[in-house]
C-alpha positions in Angstrom: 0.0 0.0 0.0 1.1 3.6 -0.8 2.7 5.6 2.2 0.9 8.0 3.9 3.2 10.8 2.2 2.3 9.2 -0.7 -1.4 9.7 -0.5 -1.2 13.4 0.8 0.6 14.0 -2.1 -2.4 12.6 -4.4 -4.8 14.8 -2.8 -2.6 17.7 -3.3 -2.6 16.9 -6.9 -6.5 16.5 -7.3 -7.2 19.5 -5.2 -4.8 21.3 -7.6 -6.9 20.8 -10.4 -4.9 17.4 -12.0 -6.2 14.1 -12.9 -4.6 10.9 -11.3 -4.7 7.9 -11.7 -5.0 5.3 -8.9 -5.7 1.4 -8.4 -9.1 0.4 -7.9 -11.3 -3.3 -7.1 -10.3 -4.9 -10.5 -8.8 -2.2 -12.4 -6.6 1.1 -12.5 -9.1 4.2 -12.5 -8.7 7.6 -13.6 -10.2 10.7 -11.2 -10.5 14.2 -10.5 -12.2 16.9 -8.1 -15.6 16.2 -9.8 -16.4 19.5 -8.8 -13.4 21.1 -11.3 -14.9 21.2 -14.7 -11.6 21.7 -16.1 -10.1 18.9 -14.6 -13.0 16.8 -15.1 -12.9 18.0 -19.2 -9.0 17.3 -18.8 -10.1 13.9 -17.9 -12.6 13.2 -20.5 -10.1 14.2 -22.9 -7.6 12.2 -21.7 -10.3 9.1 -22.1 -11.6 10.4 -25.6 -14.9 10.1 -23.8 -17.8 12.5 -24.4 -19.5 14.3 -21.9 -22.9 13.5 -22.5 -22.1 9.5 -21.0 -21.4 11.1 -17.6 -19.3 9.7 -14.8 -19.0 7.5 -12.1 -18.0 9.0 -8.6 -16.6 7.0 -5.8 -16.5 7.9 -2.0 -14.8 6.9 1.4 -17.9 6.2 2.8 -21.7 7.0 2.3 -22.1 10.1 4.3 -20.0 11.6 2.0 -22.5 11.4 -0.7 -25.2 13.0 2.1 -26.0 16.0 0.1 -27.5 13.7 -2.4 -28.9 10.6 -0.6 -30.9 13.0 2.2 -34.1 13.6 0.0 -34.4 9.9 -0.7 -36.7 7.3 0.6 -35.6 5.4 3.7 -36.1 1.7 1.4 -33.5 3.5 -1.2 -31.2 4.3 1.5 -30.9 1.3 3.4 -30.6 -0.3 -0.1 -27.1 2.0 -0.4 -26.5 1.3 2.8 -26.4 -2.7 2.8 -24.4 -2.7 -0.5 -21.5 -0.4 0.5 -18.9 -0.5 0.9 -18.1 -3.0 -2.1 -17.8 -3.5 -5.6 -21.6 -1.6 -6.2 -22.2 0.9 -8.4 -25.9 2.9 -8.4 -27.9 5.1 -10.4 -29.2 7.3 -8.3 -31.2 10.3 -8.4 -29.2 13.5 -8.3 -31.6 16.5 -8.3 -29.3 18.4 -10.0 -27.2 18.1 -6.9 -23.7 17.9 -9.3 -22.8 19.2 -12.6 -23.5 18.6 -16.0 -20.2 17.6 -16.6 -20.7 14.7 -14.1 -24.2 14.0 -15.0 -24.3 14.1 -18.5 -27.6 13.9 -20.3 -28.6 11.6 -17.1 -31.4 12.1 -14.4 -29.1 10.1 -12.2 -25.7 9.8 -11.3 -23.2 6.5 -11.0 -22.3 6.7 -7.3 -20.1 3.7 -5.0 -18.5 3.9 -1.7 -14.8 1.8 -2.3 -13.7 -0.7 -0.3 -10.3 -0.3 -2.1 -8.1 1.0 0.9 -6.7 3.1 -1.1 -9.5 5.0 -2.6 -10.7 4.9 0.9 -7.4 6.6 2.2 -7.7 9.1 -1.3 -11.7 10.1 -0.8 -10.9 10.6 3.2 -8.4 13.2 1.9 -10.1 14.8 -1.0 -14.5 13.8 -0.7 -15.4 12.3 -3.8 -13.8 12.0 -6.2 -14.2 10.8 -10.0 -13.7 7.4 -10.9 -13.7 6.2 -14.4 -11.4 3.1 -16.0 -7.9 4.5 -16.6 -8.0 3.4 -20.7 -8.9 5.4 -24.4 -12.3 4.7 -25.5 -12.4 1.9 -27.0 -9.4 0.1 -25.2 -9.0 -2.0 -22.3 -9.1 -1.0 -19.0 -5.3 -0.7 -17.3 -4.8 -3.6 -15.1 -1.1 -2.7 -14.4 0.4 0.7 -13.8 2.6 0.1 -17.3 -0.5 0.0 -18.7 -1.7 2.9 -17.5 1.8 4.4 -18.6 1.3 3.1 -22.3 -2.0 4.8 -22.4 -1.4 8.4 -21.3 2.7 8.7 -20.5 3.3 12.0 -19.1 -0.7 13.4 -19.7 -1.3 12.7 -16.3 -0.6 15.3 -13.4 0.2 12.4 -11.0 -0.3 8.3 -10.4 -1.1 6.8 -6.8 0.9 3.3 -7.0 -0.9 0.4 -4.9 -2.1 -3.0 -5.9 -5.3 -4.0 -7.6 -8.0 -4.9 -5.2 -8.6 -8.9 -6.5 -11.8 -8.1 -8.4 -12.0 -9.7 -11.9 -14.4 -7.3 -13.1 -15.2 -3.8 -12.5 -18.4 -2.8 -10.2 -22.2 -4.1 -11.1 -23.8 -1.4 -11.9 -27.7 -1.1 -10.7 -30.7 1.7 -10.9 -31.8 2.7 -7.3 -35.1 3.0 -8.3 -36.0 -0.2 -10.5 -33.1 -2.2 -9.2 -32.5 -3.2 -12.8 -28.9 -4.2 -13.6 -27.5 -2.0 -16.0 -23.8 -3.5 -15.8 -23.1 -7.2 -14.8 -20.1 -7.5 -12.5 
C-alpha cells in the first residue's frame, strides 16, 4: 500500500486541479475533483470520452454522498447502505445536486462507496472523487500501472501506486429506483 506521504501528495494533486490515476477493485481508475470542470474535461479528454455518458464518482464512505442521498426514501437508503462499501455501483437520483459535466444527459448519477483501501485513504483526503477506468475509449481497461503508462505517458498530473484490489471485473452497476442491472459484475 502507498505511504501515507504518498497519498497526501495525491490529494494535493486533485485538489490542484490534476487528474490521477489510482488502483481500484479490479482495475486502474482515472479521477479528479468532480467539482473542477476543467479537470473533469482534462479527464474526458484524456479518455476520448464524451461528456454526455457522464461519470462514475466513488467515496470513502456514504455520508460523503449525504448532500445527495438525504431527499431519498428510507427503502433506497438502506438499499445503499447494505451494498457499500463494495464493488456496487448505483444510479441514483441527483436533483441536479452535481454538474452537468458529471451528470451528462442523465437524471441520475453513477455513485459507490470503495472498499479499495486506497481509494478509501484518497476520498478521506479529498471527498469524492471521480472514478472512471484509466483506458482510451475503445481500449481495455489498465490492469497494471505500465498500462496505465502506455496509455497516457506524461498526460497525467500524477499516479497513486498500490495493488489491484482482486476483483475480476469492474463494479455491477444497478438503478436505485428499479433495481434493474445495468452492468453485470
Amino acid at each position: 500500500m502507498a505511504s501515507n506521504w504518498q497519498i497526501q501528495q495525491a490529494a494535493l494533486c486533485v485538489r490542484h486541479g490534476g487528474v490521477l490515476a489510482y488502483p481500484t477493485e479490479a482495475v486502474w481508475g482515472l479521477g479528479c475533483d468532480p467539482w473542477d470542470e476543467d479537470a473533469v474535461l482534462q479527464l474526458l479528454e484524456l479518455k476520448q470520452r464524451p461528456m454526455h455518458k457522464g461519470l462514475i464518482v466513488v467515496a470513502a464512505a456514504i455520508e460523503q454522498f449525504d448532500f445527495l442521498l438525504e431527499d431519498l426514501p428510507d427503502v433506497w437508503q438502506e438499499r445503499l447502505a447494505g451494498s457499500w462499501p463494495g464493488p456496487n455501483t448505483w444510479l441514483v437520483p441527483h436533483q441536479d445536486r452535481l454538474p452537468p459535466w458529471i451528470t451528462g444527459e442523465h437524471n441520475s448519477v453513477a455513485l459507490r462507496v470503495s472498499d479499495h483501501p486506497l481509494v478509501q485513504a484518497l476520498c478521506e483526503q479529498t471527498g469524492p472523487l471521480v472514478s472512471t477506468s484509466a483506458n482510451p475509449a475503445g481500449r481495455p481497461a489498465a490492469r497494471t500501472r505500465l498500462r496505465v503508462e502506455q496509455y497516457f505517458g506524461g498526460e497525467l498530473d500524477g499516479v497513486l501506486g498500490g495493488a489491484l484490489g482482486g476483483r475480476k471485473n469492474p463494479s455491477l452497476i444497478r438503478d436505485l429506483i428499479s433495481g434493474d442491472v445495468i452492468r453485470p459484475s
